[in-house]
Each structure stands twice: as C-alpha cells, then as structure tokens.
C-alpha positions as CSV (number, residue, x, y, z in Angstrom):
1,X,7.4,64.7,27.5
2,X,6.6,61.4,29.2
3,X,3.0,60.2,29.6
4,X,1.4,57.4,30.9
5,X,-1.0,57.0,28.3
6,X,-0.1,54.7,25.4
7,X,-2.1,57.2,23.2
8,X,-0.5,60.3,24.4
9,X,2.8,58.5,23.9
10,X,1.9,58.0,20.6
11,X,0.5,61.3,19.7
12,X,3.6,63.3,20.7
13,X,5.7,60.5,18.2
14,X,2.9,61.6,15.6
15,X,3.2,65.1,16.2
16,X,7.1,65.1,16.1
17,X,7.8,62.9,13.3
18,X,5.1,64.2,10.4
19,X,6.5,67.7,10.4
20,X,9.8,66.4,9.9
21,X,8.3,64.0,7.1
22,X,6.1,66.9,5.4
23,X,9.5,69.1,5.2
24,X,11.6,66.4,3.6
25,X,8.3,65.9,1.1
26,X,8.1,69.8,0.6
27,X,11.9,70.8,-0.2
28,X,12.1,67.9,-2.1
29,X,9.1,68.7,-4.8
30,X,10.7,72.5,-4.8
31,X,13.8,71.6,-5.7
32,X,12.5,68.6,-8.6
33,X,9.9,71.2,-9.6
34,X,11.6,71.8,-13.7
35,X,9.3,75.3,-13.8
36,X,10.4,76.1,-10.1
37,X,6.6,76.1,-8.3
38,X,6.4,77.7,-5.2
39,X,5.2,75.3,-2.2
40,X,2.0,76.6,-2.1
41,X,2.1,76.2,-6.2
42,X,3.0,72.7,-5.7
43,X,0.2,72.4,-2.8
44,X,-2.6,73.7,-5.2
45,X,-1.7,71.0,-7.9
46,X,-2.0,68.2,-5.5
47,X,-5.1,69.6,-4.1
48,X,-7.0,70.0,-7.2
49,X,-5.6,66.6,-8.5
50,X,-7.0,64.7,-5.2
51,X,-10.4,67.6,-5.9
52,X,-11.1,68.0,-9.3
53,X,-13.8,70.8,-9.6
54,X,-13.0,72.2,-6.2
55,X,-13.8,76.3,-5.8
56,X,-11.1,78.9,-4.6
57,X,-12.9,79.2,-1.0
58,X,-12.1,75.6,-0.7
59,X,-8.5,75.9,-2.1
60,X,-7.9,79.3,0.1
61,X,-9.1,76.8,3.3
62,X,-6.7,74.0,2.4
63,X,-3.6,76.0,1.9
64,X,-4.9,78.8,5.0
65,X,-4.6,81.9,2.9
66,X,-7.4,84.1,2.4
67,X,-9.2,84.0,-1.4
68,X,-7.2,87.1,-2.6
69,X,-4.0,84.9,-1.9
70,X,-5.3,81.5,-3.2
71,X,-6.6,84.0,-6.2
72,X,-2.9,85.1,-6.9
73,X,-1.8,81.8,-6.1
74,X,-4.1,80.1,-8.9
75,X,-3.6,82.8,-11.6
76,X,0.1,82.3,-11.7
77,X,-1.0,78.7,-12.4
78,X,-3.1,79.5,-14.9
79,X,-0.2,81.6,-16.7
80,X,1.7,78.5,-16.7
81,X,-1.4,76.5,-18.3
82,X,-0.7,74.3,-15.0
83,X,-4.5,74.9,-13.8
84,X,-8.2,75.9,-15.2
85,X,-10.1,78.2,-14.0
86,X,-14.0,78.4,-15.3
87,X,-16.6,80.3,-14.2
88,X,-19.5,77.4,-11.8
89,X,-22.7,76.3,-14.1
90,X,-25.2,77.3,-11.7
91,X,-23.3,80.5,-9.3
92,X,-22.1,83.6,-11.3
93,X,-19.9,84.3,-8.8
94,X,-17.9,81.1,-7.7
95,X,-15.1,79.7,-9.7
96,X,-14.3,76.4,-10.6
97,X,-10.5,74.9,-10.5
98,X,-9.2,72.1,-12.0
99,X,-5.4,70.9,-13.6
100,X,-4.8,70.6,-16.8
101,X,-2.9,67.9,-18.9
102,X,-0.1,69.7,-18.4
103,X,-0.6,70.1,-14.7
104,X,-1.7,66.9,-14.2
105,X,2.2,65.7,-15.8
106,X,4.1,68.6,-14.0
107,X,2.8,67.4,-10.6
108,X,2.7,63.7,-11.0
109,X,6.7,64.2,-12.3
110,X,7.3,66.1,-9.4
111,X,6.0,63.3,-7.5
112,X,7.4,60.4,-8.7
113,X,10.9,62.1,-7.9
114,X,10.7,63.1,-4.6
115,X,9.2,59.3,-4.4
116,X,12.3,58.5,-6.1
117,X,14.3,59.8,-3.0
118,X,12.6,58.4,-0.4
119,X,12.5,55.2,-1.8
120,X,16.7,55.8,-1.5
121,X,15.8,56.7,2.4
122,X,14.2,53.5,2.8
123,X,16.9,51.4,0.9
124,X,18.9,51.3,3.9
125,X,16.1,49.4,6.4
126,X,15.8,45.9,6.5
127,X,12.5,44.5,4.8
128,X,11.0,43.8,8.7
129,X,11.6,47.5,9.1
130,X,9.9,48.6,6.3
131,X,6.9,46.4,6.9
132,X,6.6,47.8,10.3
133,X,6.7,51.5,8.8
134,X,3.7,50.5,5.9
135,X,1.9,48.8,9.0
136,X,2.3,52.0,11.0
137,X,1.1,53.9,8.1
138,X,-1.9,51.9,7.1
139,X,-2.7,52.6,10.6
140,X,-2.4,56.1,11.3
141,X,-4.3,56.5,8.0
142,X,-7.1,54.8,8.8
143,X,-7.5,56.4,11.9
144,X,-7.3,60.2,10.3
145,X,-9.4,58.7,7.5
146,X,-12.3,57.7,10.0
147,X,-12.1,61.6,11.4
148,X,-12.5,63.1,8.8
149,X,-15.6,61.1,7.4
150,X,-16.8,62.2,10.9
151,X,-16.1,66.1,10.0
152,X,-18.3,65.8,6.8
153,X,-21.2,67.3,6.3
C-alpha cells in the first residue's frame, strides 16, 4: 500500500509492526506465567498495576469485554490472591480493584522474563540500530502520549 504521504507511510509501518510486537509480548508472558494466567489474566495485572484503584467498568473497557466477563475475569484473580477487590468508599455499588503483593511479584516476574527475551532479540543489532529503535520508540510514544491527554476528560 504505497502512499505519498510521509505520515501515511508511516502509519501503515505502525499498524503492521505493533501487532506483530504485541503477539511476541503476549505468548511470551503466557508461556513464563509459573500459575499459567490467561492473556486477559495477565492484561488485568498490568492494568491495575499501571491503575491502582481502578473499577471493573474501567477494566471491562480496557480489555473490551463486558463487566460480567471482566467480573469472571477478576474473581479468578482474586482465587489466586493475585488481585483485591473492595467494595468503593462513597458508591455501594462500584467495586474497587487493585493487585496485591503477590500480584504485584507474579506480574512484574512475568515481565522481567519476557524482557529477558527480547533483550536476546535485540542482541543481535548493532548498538546504531538499537539507538535508532529507542529513538523510534520515544517517538511514537510521545506522540500517542499527547492523544491521549487530548481524550481526557
């Protein structure tokens, strides 16, 4: 798909080369997950890591799923004392959703493996290579940083 526009350009690369990325990431924390998390398991940690406090509507709308399935989702995390669950201070009916110690050392684990991995990935660039991925990065997430301050309330 050629294009004439730089940006465009760019944007298909984007669009074809995170995917790829984001399935590497995901198969990788499966398969170094000791209690064998689902995705969406694994997901739910890092989203309450990166949102401590944050409700089952607002996990539900990261992960897509409705509430019943982010519901099912978090109680199987709860089972594994991976996750808290407590009912909000000021609204009976909303739930509050953070990790516990032990979810907090199951997902950063996780983590530090699969960046284990890529890190062996990477071994094989030269160091101007890998500078010109970090730069690319720092990039790209400044630019999705500045949209989503833009999408805030």
């Amino acid at each position: 798909m050629k294009s004439d526009k730089p940006s465009q350009e760019c944007a298909n690369r984007v669009m074809d080369t995170i995917p790829l990325v984001m399935r590497f990431i995901r198969a990788d924390m499966r398969e170094n997950s000791a209690t064998s998390l689902s995705v969406p398991q694994l997901r739910s940690l890092a989203f309450l890591k990166r949102n401590p406090g944050a409700s089952l509507s607002d996990l539900a709308e990261h992960l897509g799923v409705t509430c019943a399935t982010a519901s099912t989702t978090t109680e199987r995390l709860v089972q594994r004392n991976f996750v808290q669950r407590t009912d909000h201070p000021q609204e009976r009916r909303k739930v509050v959703l953070s990790l516990t110690d032990e979810g907090k050392q199951h997902l950063e684990e996780t983590q530090a493996q699969t960046r284990t991995h890529i890190t062996d990935l990477l071994d094989g660039l030269t160091a101007k290579e890998i500078a010109q991925i970090e730069k690319g990065l720092t990039l790209l997430k400044n630019v999705f940083e500045r949209s989503e301050v833009k999408k805030a309330p």
